[in-house]
C-alpha positions in Angstrom: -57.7 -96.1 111.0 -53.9 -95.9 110.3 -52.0 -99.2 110.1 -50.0 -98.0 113.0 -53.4 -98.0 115.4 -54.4 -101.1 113.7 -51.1 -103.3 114.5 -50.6 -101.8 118.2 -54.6 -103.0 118.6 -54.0 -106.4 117.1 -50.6 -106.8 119.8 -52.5 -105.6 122.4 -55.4 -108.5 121.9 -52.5 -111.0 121.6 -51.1 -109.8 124.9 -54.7 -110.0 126.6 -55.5 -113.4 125.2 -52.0 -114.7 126.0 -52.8 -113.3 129.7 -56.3 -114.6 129.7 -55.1 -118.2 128.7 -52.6 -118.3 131.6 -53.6 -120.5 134.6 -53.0 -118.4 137.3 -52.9 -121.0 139.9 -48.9 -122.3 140.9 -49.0 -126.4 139.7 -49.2 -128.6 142.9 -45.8 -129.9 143.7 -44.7 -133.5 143.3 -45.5 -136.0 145.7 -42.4 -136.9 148.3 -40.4 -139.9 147.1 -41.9 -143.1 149.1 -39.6 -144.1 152.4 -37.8 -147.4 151.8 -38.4 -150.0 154.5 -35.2 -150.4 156.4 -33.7 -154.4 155.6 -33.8 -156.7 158.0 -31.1 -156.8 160.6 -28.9 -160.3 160.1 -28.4 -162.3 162.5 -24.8 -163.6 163.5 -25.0 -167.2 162.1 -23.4 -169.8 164.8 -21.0 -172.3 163.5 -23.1 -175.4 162.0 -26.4 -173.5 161.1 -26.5 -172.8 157.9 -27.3 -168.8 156.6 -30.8 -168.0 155.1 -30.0 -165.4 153.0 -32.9 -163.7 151.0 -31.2 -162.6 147.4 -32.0 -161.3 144.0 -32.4 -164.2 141.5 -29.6 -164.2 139.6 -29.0 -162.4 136.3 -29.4 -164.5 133.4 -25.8 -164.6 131.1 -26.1 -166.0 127.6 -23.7 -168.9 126.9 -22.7 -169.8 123.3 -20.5 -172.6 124.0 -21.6 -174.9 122.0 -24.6 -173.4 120.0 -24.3 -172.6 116.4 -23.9 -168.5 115.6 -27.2 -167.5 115.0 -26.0 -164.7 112.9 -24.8 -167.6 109.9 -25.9 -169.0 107.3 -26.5 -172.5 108.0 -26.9 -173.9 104.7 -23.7 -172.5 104.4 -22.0 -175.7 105.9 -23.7 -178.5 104.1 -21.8 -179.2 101.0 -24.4 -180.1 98.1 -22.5 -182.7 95.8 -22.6 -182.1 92.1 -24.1 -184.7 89.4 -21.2 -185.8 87.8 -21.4 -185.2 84.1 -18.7 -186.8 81.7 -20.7 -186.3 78.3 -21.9 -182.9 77.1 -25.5 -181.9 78.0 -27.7 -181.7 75.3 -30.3 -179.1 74.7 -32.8 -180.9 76.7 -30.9 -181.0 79.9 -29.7 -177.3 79.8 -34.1 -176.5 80.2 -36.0 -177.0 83.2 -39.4 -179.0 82.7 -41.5 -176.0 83.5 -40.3 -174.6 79.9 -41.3 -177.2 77.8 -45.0 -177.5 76.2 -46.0 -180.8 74.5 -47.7 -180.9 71.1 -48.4 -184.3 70.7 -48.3 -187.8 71.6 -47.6 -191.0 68.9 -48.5 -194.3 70.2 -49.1 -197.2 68.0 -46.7 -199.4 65.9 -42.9 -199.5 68.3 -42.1 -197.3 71.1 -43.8 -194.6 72.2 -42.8 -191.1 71.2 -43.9 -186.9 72.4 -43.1 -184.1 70.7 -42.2 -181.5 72.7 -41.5 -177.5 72.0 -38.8 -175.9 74.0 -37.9 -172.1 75.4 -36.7 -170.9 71.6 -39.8 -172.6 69.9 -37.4 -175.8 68.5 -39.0 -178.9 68.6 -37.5 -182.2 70.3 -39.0 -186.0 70.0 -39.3 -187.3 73.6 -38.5 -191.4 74.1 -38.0 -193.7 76.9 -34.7 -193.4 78.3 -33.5 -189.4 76.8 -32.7 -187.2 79.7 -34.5 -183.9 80.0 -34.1 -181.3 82.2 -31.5 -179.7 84.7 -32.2 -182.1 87.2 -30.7 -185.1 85.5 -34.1 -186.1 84.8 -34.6 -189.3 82.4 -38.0 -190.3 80.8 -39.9 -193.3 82.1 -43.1 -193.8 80.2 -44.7 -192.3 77.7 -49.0 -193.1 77.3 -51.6 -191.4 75.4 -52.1 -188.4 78.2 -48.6 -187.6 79.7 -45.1 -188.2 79.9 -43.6 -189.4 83.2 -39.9 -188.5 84.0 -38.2 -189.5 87.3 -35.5 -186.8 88.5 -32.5 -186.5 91.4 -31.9 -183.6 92.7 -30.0 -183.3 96.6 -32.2 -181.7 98.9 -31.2 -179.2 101.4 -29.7 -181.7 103.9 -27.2 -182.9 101.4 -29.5 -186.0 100.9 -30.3 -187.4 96.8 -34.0 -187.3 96.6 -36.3 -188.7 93.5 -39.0 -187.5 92.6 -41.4 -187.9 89.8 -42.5 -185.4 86.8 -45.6 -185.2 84.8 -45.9 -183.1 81.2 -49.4 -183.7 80.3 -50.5 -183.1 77.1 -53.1 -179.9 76.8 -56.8 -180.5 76.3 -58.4 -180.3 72.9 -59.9 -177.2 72.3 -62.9 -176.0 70.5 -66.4 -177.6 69.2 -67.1 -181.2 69.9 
């Protein structure tokens, strides 16, 4: 067969089948829009009587008169005080508490004392009384486990808050 009998074959098919496929019966017609029911005829209202009137309930209308914008930030209008600092900060008070790791613990003959490691690996001796950390955190005790340090900070409602830090010291490892 010559390409010429083949393609006029192959259109003819797609015609048929396109035929075929066809629903020959006409779609059924929408139904008729429903009748409205006529409204109620009013009645003249005499002097005295008062009208009943059957309405919509009103349309609700947003009022913002006194609301804040929801659309604003509203920490944005609390003003956080900032810790007053007249001396320099040392190089405990520019780390948070999270970044330093104690080595060790002395307790015996006078005061207490912990070793600790900061960010850049330098070492710092901990006593009652040195502040540490950004919070203006001061240590309170010192015992053979931990080292307690009581910070403020000003919470989100413009309030100073205190709370209380533990750095404990890390578990021994290895045989017993």
């Amino acid at each position: 067969m010559s390409r010429i009998h083949l393609r006029s074959i192959v259109a003819i098919l797609a015609v048929g089948l396109l035929g075929w496929g066809c629903n020959k019966e006409a779609p059924a017609p929408p139904p008729p829009p429903a009748k409205k029911a006529p409204a109620p005829k009013a009645t003249p209202v005499q002097p005295g009587e008062k009208a009943e009137t059957e309405s919509a309930p009103p349309k609700y209308v947003y009022s913002g008169v006194g609301r804040r914008d929801p659309f604003e930030n509203p920490l944005k209008e609390i003003a956080v005080p900032q810790m007053k600092n007249e001396e320099a900060l040392t190089p405990l008070q520019k780390v948070d508490l999270s970044q330093l790791r104690i080595v060790g613990i002395i307790i015996g003959r006078g005061d207490p004392a912990a070793m600790v490691v900061g960010p850049g690996g330098k070492s710092y001796i901990l006593k009652k009384g040195v502040k540490v950390g950004k919070n203006d955190g001061v240590v309170v005790g010192i015992d053979a486990e931990k080292v307690t340090i009581r910070e403020k900070y000003y919470d989100f409602s413009g309030e100073m808050r205190t709370s209380i830090q533990e750095l404990e010291l890390p578990k021994r490892g290895g045989a017993k």
